[in-house]
Backbone as a ProteinNet text record, in pm:
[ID]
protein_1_A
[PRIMARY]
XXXXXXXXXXXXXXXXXXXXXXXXXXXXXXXXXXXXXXXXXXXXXXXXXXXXXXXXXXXXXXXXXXXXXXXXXXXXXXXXXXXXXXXXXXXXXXXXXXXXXXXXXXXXXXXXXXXXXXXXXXXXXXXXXXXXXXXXXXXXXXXXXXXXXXXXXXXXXXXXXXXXXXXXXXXXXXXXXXXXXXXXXXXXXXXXXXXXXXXXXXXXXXXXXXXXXXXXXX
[TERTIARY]
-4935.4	-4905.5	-4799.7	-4820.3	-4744	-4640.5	-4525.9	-4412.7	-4323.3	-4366.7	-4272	-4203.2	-4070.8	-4003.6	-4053.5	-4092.9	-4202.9	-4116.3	-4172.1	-4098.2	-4263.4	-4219.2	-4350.6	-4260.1	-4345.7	-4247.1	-4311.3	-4184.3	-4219.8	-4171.9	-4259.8	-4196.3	-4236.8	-4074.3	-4074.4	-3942.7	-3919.1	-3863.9	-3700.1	-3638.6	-3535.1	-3501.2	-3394.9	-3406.5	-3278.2	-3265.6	-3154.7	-3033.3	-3003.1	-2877.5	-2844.4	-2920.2	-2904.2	-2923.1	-3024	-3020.6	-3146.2	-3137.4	-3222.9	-3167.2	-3344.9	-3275.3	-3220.6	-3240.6	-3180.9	-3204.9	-3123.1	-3182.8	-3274.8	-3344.9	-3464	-3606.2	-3594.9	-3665.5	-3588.6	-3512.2	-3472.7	-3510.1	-3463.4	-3535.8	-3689.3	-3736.7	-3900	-3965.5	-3893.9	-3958	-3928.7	-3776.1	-3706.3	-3785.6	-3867.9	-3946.4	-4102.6	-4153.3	-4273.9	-4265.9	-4163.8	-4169.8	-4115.5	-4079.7	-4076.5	-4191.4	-4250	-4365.7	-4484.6	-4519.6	-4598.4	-4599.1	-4453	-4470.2	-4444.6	-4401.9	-4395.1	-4549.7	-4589.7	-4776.7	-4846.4	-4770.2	-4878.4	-4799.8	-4708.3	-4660.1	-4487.7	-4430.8	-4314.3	-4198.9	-4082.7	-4027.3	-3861	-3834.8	-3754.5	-3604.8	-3513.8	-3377.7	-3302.8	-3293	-3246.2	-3082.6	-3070.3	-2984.1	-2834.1	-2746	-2641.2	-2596.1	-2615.3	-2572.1	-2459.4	-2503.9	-2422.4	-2369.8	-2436.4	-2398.4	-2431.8	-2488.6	-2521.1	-2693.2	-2734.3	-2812.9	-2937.6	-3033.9	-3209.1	-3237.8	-3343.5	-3409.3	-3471.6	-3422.1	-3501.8	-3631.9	-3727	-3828.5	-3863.3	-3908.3	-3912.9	-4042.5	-4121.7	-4267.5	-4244.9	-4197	-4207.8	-4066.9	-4134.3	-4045.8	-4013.3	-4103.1	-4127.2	-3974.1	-3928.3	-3847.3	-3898.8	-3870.8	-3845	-3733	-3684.1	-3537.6	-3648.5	-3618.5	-3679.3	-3597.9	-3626.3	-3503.8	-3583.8	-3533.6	-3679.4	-3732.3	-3662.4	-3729.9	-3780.8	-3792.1	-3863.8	-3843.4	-3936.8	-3957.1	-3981.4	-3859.3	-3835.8	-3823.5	-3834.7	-3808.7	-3909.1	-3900.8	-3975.5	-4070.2	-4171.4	-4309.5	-4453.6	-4547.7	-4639	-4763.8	-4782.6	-4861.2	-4956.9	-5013.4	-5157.1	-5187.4	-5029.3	-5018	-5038.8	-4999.3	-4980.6	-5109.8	-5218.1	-5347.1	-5304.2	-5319.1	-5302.1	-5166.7	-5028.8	-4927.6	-4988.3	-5060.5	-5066.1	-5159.4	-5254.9	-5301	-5270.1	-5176.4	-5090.8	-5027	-4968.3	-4851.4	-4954.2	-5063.1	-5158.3	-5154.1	-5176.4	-5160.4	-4981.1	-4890.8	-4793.2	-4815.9	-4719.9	-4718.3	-4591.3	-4466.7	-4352.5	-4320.3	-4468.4	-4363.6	-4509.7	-4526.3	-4632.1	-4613.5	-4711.9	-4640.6	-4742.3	-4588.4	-4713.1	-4741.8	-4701.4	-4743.1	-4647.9	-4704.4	-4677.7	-4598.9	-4480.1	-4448	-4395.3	-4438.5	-4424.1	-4303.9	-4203.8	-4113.9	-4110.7	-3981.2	-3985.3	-4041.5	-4065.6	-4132.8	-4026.9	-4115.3	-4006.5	-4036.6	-4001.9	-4078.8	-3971.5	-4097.5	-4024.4	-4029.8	-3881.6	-3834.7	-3705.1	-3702.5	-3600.7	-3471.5	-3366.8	-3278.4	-3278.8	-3306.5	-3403.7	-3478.5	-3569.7	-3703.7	-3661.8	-3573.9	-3519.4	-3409.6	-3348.5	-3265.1	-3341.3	-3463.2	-3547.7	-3653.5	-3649.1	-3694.2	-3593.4	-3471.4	-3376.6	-3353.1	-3340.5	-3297.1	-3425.4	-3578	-3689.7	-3631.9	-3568.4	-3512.6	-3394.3	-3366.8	-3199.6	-3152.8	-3291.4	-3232.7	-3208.5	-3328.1	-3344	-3171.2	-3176.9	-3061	-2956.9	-2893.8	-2781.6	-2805.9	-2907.9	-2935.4	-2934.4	-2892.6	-2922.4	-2724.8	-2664.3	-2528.8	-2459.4	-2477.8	-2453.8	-2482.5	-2579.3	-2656.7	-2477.4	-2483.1	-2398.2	-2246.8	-2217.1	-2080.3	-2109.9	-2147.3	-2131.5	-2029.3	-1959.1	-1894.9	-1848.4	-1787.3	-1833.5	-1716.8	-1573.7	-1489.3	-1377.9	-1365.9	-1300.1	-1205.9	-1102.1	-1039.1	-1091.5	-1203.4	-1278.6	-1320	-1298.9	-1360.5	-1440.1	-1504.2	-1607.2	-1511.8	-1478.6	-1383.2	-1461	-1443.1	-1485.7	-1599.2	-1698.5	-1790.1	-1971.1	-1990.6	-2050.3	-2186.5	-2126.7	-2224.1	-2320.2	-2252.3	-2337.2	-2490.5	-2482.4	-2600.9	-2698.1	-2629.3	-2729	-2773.1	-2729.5	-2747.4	-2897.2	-2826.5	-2950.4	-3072.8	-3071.6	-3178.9	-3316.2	-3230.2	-3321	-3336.6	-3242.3	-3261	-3389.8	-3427.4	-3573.7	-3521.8	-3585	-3603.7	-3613.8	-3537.8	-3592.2	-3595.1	-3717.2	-3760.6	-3571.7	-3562.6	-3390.6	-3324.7	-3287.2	-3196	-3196.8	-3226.1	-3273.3	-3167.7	-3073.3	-2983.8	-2884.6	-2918.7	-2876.8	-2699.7	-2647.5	-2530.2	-2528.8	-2654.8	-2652.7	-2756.4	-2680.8	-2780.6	-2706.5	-2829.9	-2778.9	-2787.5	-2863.3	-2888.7	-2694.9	-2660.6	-2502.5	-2413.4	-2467.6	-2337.6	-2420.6	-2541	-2597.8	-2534.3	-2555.5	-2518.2	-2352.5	-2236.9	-2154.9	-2081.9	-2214.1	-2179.3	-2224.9	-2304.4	-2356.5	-2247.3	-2187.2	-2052.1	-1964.2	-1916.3	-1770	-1811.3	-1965.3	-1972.7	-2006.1	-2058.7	-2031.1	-1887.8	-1781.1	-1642.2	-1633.1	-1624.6	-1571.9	-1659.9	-1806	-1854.2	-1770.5	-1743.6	-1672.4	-1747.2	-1907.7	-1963.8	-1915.3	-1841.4	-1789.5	-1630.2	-1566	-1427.9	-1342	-1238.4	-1186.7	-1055	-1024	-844.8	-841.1	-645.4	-561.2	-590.6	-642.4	-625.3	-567.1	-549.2	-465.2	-559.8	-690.6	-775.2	-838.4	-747.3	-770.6	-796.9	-937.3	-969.2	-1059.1	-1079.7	-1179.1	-1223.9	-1378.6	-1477.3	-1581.1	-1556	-1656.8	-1764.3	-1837.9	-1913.2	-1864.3	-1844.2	-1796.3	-1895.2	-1811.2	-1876.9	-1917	-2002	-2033.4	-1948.5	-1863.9	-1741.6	-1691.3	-1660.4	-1561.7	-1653.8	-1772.3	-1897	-1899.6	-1887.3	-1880.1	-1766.3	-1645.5	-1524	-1500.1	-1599.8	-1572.6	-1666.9	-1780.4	-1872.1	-1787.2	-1747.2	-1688.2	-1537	-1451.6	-1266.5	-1226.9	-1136	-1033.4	-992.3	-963.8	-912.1	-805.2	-800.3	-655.2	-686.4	-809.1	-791.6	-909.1	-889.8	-952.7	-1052.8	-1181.2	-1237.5	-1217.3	-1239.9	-1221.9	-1320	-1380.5	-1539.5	-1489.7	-1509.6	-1520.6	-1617.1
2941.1	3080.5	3135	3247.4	3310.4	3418.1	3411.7	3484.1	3581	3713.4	3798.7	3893	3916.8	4048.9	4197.1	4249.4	4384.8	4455.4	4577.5	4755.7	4786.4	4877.8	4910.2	5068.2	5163.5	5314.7	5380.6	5422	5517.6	5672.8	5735.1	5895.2	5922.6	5943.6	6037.4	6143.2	6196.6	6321.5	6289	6131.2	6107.2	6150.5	6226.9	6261.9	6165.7	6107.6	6072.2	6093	6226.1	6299.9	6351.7	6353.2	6446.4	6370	6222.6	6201.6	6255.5	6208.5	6229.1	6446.3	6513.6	6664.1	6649.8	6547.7	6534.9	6461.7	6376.5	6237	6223.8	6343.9	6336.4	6241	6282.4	6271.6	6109.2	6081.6	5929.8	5843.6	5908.3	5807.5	5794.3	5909.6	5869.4	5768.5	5765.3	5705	5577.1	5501	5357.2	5344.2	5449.5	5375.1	5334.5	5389.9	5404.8	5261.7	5201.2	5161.8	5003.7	4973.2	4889.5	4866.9	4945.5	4903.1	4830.5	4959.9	4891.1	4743.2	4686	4586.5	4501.4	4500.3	4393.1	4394.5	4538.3	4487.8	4406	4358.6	4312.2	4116.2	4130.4	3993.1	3945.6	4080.3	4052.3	4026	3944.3	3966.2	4070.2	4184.2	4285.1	4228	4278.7	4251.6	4334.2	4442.2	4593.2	4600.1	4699.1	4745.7	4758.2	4759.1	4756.9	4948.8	4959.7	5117.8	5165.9	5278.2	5351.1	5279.6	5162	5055.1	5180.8	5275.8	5315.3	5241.5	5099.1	5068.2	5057.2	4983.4	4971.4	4839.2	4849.8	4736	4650.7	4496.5	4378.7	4366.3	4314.5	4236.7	4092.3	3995.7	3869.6	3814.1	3711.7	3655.4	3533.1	3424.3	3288.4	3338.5	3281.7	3286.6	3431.1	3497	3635.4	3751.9	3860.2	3961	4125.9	4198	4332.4	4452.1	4506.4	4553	4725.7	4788.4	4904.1	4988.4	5066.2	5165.4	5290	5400.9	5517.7	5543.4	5494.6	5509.6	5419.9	5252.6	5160.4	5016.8	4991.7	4786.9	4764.6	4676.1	4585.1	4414.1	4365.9	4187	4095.9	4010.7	3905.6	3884	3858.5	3810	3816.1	3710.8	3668.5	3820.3	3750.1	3864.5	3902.9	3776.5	3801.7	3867.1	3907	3989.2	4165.4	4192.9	4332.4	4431.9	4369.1	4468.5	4480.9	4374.1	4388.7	4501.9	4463.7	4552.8	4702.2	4748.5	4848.8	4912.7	4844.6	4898.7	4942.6	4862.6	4902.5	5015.1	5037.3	5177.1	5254.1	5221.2	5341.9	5444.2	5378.5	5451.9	5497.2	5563.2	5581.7	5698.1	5810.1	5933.9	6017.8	5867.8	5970.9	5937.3	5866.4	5867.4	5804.7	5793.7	5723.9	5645.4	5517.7	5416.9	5516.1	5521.6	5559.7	5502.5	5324.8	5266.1	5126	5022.8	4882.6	4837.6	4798	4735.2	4622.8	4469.9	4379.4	4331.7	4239.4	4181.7	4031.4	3991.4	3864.5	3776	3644.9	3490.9	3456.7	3415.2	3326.1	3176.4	3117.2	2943.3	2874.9	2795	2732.7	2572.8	2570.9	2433.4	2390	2284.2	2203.8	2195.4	2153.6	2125.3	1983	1905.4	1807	1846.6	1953.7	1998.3	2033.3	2137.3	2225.3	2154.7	2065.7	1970.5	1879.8	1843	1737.3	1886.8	1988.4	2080.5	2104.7	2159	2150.3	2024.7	1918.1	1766.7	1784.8	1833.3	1827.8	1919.6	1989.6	2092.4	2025.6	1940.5	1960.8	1947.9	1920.5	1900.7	2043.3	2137.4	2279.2	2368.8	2313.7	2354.6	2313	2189.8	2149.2	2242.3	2306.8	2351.6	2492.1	2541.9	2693.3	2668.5	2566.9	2621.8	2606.6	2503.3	2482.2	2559.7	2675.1	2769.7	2905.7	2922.5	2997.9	3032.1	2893.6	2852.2	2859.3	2878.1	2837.1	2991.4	2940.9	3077.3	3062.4	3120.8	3157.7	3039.9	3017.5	2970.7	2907.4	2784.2	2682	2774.8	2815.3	2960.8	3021.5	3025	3136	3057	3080.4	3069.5	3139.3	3064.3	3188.8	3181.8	3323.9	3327	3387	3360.7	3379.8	3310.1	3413.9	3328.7	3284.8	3237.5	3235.7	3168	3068.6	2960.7	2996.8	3133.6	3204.5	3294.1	3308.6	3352.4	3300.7	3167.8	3037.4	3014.7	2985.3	2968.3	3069.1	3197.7	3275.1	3231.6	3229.4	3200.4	3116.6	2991.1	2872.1	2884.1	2945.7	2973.1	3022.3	3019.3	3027.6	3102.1	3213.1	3242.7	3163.2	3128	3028	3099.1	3020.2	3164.7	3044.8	2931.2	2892.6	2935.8	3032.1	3085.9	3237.5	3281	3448.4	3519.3	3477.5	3599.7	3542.1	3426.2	3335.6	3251.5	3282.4	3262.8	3071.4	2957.5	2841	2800.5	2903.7	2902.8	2797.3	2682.7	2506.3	2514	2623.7	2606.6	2644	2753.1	2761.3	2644.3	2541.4	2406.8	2321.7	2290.5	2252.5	2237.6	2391.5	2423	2452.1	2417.5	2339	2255.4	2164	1969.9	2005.3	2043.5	2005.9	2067.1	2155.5	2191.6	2100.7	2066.4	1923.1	1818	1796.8	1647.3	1682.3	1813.3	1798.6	1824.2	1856.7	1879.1	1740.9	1649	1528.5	1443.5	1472.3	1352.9	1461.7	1551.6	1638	1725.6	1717.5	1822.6	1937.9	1968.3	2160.5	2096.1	2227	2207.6	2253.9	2265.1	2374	2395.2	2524.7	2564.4	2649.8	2667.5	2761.9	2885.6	3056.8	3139.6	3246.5	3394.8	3464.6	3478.2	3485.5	3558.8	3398.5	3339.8	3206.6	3099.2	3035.1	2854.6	2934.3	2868.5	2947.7	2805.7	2867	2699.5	2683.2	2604.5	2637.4	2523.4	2572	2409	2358.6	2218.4	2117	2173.1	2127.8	2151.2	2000.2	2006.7	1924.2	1796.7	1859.5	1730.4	1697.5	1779.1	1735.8	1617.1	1663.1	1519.8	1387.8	1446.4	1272.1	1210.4	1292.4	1244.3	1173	1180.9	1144.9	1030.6	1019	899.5	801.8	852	760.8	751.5	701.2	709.4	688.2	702.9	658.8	551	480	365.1	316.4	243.8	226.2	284.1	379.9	439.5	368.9	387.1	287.5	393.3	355.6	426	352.9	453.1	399.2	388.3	289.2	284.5	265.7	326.1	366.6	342.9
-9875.5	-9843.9	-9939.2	-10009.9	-10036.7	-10006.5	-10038	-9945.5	-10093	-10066.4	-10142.3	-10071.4	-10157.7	-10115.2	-10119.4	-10025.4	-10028.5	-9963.8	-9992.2	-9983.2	-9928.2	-9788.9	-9733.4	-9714.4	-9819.6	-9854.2	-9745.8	-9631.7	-9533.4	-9586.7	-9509.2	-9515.8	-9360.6	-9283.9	-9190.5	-9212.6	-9060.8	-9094.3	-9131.4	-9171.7	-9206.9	-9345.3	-9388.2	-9558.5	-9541.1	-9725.9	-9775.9	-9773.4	-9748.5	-9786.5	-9668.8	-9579	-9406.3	-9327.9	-9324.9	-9171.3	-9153.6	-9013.1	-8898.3	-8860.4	-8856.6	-8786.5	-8700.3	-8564.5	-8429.4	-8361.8	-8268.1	-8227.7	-8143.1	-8098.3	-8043.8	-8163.5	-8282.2	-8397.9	-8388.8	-8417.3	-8478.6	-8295.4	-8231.4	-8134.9	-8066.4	-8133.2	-8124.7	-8231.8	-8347.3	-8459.6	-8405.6	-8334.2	-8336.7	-8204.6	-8117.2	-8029.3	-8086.4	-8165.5	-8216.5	-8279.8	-8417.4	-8435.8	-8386.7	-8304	-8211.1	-8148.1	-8068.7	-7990.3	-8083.8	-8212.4	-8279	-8337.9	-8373.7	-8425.1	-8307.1	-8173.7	-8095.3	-8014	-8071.7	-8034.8	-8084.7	-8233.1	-8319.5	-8313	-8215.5	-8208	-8308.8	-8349.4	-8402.4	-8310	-8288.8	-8210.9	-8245.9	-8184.4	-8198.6	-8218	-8300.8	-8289.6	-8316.5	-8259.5	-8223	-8290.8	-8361.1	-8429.4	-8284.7	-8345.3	-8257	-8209.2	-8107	-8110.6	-8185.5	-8248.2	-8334.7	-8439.2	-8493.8	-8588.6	-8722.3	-8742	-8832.2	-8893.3	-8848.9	-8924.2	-8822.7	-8881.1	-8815.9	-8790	-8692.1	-8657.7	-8736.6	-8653.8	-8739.4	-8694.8	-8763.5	-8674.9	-8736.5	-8720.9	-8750.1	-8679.2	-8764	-8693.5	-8773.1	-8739.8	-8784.1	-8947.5	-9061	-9157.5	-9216.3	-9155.3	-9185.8	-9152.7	-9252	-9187.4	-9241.9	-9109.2	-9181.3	-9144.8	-9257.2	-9203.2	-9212	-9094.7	-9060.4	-9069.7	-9169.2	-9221.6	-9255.7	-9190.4	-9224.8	-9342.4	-9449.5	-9544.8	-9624.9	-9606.3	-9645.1	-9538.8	-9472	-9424	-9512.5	-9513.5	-9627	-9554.4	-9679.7	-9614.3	-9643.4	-9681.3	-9692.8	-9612.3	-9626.3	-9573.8	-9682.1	-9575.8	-9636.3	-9701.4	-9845.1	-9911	-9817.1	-9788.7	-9688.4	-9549	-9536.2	-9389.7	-9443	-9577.9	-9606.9	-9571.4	-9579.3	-9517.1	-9397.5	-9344.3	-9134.2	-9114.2	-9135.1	-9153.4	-9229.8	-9306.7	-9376.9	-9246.5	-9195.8	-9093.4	-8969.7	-8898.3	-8780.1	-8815.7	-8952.7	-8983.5	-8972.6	-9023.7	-9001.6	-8840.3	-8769.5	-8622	-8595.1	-8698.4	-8627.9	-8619.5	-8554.3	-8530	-8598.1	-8607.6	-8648	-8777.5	-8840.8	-9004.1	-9059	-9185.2	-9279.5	-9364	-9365.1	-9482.3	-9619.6	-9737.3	-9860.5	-9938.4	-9956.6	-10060.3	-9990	-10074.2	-10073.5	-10214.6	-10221	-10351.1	-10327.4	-10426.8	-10401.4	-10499.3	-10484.4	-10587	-10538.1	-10592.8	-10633.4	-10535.8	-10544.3	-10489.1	-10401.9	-10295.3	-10201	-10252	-10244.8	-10190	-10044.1	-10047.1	-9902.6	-9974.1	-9975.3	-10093.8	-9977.3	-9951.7	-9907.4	-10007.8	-9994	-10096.4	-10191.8	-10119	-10186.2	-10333.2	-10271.7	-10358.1	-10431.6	-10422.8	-10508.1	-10576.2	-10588.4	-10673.4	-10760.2	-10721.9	-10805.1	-10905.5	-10856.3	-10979.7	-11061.3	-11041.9	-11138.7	-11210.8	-11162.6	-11218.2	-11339.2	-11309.3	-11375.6	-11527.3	-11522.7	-11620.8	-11696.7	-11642.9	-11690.5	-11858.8	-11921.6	-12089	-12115.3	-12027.5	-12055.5	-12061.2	-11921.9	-11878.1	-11974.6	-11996.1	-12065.8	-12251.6	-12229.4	-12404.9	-12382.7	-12293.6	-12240	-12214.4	-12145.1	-12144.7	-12292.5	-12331.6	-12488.4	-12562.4	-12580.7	-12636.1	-12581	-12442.8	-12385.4	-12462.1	-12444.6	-12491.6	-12603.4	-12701.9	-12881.3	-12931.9	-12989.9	-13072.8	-13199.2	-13286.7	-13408.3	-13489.4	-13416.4	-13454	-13339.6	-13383.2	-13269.8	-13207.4	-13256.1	-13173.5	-13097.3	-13075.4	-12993.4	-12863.9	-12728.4	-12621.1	-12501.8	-12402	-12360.2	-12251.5	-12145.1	-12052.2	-11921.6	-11792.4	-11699.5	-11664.9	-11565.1	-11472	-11553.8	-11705.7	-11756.9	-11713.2	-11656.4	-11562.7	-11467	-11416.5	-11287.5	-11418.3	-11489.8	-11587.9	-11579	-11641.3	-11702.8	-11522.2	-11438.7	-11328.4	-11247.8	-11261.7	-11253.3	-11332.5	-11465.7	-11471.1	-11480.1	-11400.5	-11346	-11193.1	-11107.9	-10965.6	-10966.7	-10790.4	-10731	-10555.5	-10550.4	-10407.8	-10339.7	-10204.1	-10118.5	-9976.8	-9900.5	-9749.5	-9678.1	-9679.2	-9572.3	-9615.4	-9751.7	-9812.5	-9866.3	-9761.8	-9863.5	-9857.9	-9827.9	-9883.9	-10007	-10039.6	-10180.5	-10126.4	-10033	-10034.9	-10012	-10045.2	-10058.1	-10215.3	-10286.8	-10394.8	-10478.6	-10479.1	-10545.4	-10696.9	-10766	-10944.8	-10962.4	-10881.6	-10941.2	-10926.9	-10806	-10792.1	-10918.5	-10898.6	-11068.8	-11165.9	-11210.7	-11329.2	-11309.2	-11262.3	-11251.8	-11262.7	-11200.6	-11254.3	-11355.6	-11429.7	-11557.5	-11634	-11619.1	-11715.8	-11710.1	-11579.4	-11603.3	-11673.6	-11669.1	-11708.7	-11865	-11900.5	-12057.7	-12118.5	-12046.7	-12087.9	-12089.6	-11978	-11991.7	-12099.5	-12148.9	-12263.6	-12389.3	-12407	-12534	-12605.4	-12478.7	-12586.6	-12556.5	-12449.1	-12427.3	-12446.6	-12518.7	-12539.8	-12439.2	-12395.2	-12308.7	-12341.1	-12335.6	-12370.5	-12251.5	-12252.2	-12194.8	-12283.4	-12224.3	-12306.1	-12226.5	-12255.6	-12155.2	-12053.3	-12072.6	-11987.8	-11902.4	-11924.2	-11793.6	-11887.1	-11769	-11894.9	-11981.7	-12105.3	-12220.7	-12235.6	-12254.8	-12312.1	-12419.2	-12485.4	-12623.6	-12629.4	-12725.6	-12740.4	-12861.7	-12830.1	-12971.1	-13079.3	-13156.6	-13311.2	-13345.8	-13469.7	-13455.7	-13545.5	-13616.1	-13652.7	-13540.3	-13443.1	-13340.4	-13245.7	-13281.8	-13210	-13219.6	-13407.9	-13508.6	-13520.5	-13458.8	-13488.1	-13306.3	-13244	-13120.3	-13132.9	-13157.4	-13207.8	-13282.1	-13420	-13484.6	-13496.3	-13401.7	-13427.1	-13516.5	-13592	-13654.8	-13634.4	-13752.4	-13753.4	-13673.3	-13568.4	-13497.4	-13345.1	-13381.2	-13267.3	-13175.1	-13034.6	-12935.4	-12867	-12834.7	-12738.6	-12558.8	-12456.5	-12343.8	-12262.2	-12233.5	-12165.3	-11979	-11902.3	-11790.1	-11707.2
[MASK]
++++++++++++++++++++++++++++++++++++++++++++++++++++++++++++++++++++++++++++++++++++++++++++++++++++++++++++++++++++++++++++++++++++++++++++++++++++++++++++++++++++++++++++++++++++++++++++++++++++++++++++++++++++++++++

């Protein structure tokens, strides 16, 4: 089964900039749309009064945030006919279109650590790629990692709002442990830690010591 983030575009009498004309109008629509979807087997999780915001609804892994002007939320592609059809019978508003975005998957953390682990030369050549700058003086400053991070992360349906997102602790470890073999450099700069990637004398001069000098195997 496939699971994307979809926009189901309503138009009722809610505008952007005004609101609801009068809460006669906003509470016919939050009854309409309640009934319909707990007809069709969703179960309701009603906005908090005067919270300002809209109803949840939820069917297994499934969500939709009901907001007069788009249900939104994750769920399965293969439900969007059946859903496009129920909106069909409303009275206080119209769905006018379906737009689909990004992939869910339903990945354990497990799963999703042995796909990254599957990447990781990718990965270690994408932060090394990150960090490179023009002259040993130069370092990269701030949250650089969260990039490279993004762009191996994956939607997950136990994690949709990202706040256990594992490619950023990843790509992480994979930064300390290339500081500690010497392929990333790191300094004190004003704008915090700054981190570069070794050059490549600074590689061979770590391969091969100086005379006198000892390596330390750990």
């Amino acid at each position: 089964m496939e699971y994307r983030k979809v926009y189901f575009r309503i138009r009722s009498s809610y505008q952007y900039d005004s609101g609801w004309p009068d809460e006669g109008a906003e509470r016919a629509f939050r009854e309409e749309s309640r009934r319909l979807f707990q007809s069709a087997g969703w179960e309701l999780h009603p906005a908090r009064e005067d919270s300002g915001s809209s109803d949840t609804v939820t069917r297994g892994q499934q969500d939709l945030y009901l907001h007069p002007i788009n249900f939104s939320g994750v769920i399965r592609t293969d439900e969007i006919p059946q859903l496009r059809e129920l909106l069909a019978g409303a009275h206080t508003f119209q769905c006018q279109g379906v737009d689909c975005y990004e992939r869910y998957w339903e990945l354990t953390d497990a799963e999703y650590l042995e796909q990254l682990e599957a990447r990781r030369d990718e990965i270690i050549d994408a932060i090394l790629e990150r960090y490179q700058t023009k002259r040993k003086n130069l370092y990269v400053t701030g949250p650089a990692g969260l990039s490279i991070a993004k762009r191996f992360s994956v939607h997950r349906l136990c994690d949709k709002d990202g706040k256990n997102n594992l490619a950023n602790r990843y790509v992480g470890e994979l930064v300390e442990r290339l500081i500690q073999e010497g392929r990333l450099v790191t300094a004190e700069t004003r704008n915090g830690l700054g981190i570069r990637t070794a050059t490549g004398a600074e590689l061979r001069q770590r391969e091969d010591p100086l005379p006198g000098q000892q390596q330390m195997t750990l």
